[in-house]
C-alpha positions in Angstrom: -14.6 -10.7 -9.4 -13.0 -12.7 -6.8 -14.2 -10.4 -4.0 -17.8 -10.5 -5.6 -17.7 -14.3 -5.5 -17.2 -14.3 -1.5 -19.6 -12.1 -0.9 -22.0 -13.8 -2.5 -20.9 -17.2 -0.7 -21.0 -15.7 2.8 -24.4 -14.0 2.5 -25.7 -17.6 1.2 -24.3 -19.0 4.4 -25.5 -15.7 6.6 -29.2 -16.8 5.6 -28.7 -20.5 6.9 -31.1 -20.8 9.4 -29.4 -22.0 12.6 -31.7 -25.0 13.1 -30.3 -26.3 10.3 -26.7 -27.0 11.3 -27.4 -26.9 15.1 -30.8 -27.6 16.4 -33.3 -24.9 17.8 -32.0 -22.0 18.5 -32.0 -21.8 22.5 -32.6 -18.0 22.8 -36.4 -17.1 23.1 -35.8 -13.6 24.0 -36.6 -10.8 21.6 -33.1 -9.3 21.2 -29.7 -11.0 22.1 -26.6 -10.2 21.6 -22.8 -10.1 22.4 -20.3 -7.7 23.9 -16.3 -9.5 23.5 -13.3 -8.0 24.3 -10.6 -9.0 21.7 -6.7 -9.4 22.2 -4.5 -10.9 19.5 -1.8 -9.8 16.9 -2.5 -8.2 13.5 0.2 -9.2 10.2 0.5 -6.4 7.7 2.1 -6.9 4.4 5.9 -7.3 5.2 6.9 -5.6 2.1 5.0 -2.4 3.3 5.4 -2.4 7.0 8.8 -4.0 7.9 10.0 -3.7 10.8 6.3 -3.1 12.2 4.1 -5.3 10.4 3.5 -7.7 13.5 1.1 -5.6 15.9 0.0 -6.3 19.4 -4.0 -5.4 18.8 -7.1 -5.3 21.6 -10.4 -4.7 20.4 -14.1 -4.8 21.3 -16.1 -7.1 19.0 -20.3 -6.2 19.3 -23.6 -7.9 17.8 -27.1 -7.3 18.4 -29.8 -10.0 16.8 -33.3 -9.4 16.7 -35.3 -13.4 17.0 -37.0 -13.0 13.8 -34.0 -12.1 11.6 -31.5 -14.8 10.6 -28.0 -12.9 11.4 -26.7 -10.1 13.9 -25.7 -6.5 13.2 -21.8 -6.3 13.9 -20.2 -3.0 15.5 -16.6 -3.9 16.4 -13.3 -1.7 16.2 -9.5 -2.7 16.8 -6.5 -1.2 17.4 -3.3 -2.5 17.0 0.5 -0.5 17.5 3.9 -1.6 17.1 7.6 0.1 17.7 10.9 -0.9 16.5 14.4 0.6 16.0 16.9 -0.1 13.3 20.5 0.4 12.5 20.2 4.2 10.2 23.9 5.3 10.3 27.2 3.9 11.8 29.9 6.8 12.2 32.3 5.0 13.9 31.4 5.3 17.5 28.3 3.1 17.5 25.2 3.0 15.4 22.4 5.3 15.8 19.0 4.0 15.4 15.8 5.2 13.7 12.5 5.0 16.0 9.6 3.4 13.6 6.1 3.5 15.2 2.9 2.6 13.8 -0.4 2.3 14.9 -3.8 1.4 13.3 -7.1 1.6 14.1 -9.9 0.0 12.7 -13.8 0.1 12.7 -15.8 -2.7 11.3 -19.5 -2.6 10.3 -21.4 -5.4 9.0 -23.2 -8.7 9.2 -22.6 -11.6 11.9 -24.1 -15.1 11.6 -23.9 -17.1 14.8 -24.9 -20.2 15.1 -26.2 -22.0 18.2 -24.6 -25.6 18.9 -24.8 -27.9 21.5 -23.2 -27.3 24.6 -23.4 -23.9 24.4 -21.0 -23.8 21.3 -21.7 -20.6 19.0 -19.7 -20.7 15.8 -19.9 -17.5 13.6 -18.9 -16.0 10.3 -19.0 -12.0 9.5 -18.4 -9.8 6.7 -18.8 -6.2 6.2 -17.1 -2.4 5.4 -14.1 -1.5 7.1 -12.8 1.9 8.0 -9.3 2.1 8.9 -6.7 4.3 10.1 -3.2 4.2 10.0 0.1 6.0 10.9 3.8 6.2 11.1 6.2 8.3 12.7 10.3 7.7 12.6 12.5 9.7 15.0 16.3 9.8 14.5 18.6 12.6 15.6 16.4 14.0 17.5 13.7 14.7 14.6 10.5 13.1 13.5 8.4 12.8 10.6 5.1 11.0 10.0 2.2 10.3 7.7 -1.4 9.6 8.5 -4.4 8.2 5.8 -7.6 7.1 6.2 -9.0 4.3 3.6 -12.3 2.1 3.1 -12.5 -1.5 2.0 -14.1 -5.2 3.8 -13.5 -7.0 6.6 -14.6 -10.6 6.8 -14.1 -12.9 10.4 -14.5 -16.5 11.5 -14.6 -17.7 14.8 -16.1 -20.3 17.7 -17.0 -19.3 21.2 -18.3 -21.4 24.3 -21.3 -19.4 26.6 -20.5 -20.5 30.4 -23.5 -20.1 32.6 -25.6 -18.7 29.5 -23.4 -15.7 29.9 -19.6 -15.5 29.9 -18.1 -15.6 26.2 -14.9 -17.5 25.4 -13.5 -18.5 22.2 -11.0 -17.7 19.2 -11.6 -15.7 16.3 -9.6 -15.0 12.6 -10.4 -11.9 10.9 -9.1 -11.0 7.6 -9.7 -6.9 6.3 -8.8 -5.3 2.7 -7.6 -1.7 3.4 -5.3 0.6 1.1 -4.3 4.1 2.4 -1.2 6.1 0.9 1.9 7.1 3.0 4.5 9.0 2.3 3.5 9.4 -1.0 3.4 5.3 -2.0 0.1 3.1 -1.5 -0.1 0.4 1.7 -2.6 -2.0 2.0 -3.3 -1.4 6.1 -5.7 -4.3 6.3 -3.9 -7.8 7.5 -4.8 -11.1 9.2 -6.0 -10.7 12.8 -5.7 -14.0 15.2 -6.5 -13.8 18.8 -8.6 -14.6 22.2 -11.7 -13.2 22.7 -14.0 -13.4 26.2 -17.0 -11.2 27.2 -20.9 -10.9 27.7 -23.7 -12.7 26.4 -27.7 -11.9 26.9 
């Protein structure tokens, strides 16, 4: 129900016309949109990724808006990946370490509102399906195992960006996706908090 709730909310604030929290919106063209490159860290559930569940991610973030519809079509996937050993076994000449690698990658469909501010400020808010995939592999004496699922949930992101020149994006963004995929035979929500930079294109 909860989940139903927000949707509801952020398709109610998708249909806000932009002239009514900013002005006029400043584009005239027929279609406009945005092409952002993404870097930033992703936070998994601890109790389901430890040691990885911090993850150094890159992404491209995409949006094409026609003039006559009130919010942008989103394309944007991510990819985040993380390594770590620990302490497995200590016979008595040193500890030997397990090798624990993950990585994740994520494509995000949906809806994109962006709003157009003055001096060239766009704040936005998205929501959407999320596809993601996500792996683990541990090494120790010299052999490996890993597990690989794919699951399907929501994504929702909220961000600000400043348009230099009427063309170079930058700006921050927080994204927040709902993923559960099974590994090793035990459930793990692979969705997670995603904070970063993003700069790119606008036209």
């Amino acid at each position: 129900m909860q989940k139903v709730m927000i949707s509801i909310m952020l398709c109610l604030v998708l249909s806000i016309p932009s002239r009514a929290l900013c002005g006029t919106d400043k584009d005239t063209k027929s279609w406009t949109g945005n092409v952002n490159l993404f870097f930033g860290e992703k936070f998994l559930d601890k109790d389901d990724w430890e040691p990885v569940d911090k993850q150094i991610e890159a992404g491209i973030l995409m949006d094409v808006k026609h003039r006559n519809v009130p919010f942008s079509l989103a394309f944007d996937v991510l990819y985040s990946k993380d390594k770590e050993d620990i302490d497995s076994l200590d016979l008595g000449i040193g500890p030997f370490y397990t090798n624990v690698e993950s990585r994740i990658m994520e494509f995000d469909v949906g809806v994109r509102k962006i709003w157009e501010c003055p001096k060239n400020v766009r704040p936005f808010i998205g929501i959407g399906l999320a596809s993601i995939d996500g792996e683990v592999r541990a090494q120790s004496f010299g052999r490996s195992v890993s597990d690989e699922d794919l699951g399907y949930g929501m994504w929702a992101d909220i961000g600000a960006y400043i348009t230099l020149a009427e063309r170079f994006n930058i700006g921050i963004e927080a994204r927040w996706s709902n993923v559960q995929i099974n590994l090793y035979g035990a459930e793990a929500r692979v969705g997670g908090w995603h904070v970063g930079a993003l700069s790119g294109i606008h036209w």
